[in-house]
C-alpha positions, 0 to 999 in steps of 0.5 A: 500500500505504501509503494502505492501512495509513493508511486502516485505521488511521484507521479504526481509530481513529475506531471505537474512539472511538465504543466508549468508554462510560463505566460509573460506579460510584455513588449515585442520590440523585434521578430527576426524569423523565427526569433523574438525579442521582448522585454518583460513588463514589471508592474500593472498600470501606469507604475509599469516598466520595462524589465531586461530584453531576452530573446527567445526561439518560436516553435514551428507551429507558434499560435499568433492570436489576438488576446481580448480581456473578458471583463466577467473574469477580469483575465485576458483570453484567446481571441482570433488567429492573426492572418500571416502570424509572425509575418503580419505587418504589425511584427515586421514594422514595430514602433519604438514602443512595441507590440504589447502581448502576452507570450507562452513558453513551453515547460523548458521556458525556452521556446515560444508556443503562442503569442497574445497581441494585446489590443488597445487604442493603437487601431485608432486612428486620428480623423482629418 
């Protein structure tokens, strides 16, 4: 019976291990193929910073959504597909301020399995 309960418990262990993704709120500065270079947001709001630039590989099949908040929730969530992903206009002309998202790593946080382009007032433009 104990070997039962250890066995499980390893187990249980060692699959809660693979789970853990990392989801990072930041700023895209740079897509170079199929790299991606973003600094990390410290902070919420006004009070928020850019941490240290780090550069990360996408896998080949990376998901480029655009994220939505859901206000019920109050979390940020998976919205449509982005037409021509990594290669769309938004990542090949970034200004100096970047493409603000929320970017998933695999368990290894080594390589990018999704991007979540988080929306704003940015689609506005000013009528003349």
């Amino acid at each position: 019976m104990l070997r039962k309960v250890i066995a499980a418990s390893l187990v249980l262990v060692l699959s809660v291990g693979v789970v853990f993704a990392d989801e990072i709120r930041g700023v895209i500065t740079k897509v170079d193929g199929d790299k991606v270079t973003f600094a990390k947001m410290e902070g919420r709001g006004k009070d928020a910073k850019k941490g240290e630039e780090q550069t990360l590989t996408v896998i080949k099949n990376v998901k480029v959504v655009k994220g939505k908040y859901n206000r019920e929730e109050k979390k940020f969530e998976v919205g449509e597909a982005i037409e021509g992903g990594l290669k769309h206009k938004m990542f090949s002309k970034i200004s100096e301020r970047g493409v603000r998202a929320t970017i998933v790593t695999d368990a290894s946080n080594k390589k990018i399995t999704e991007i979540r382009v988080m929306g704003g007032r940015g689609g506005k433009k000013n009528k003349q």
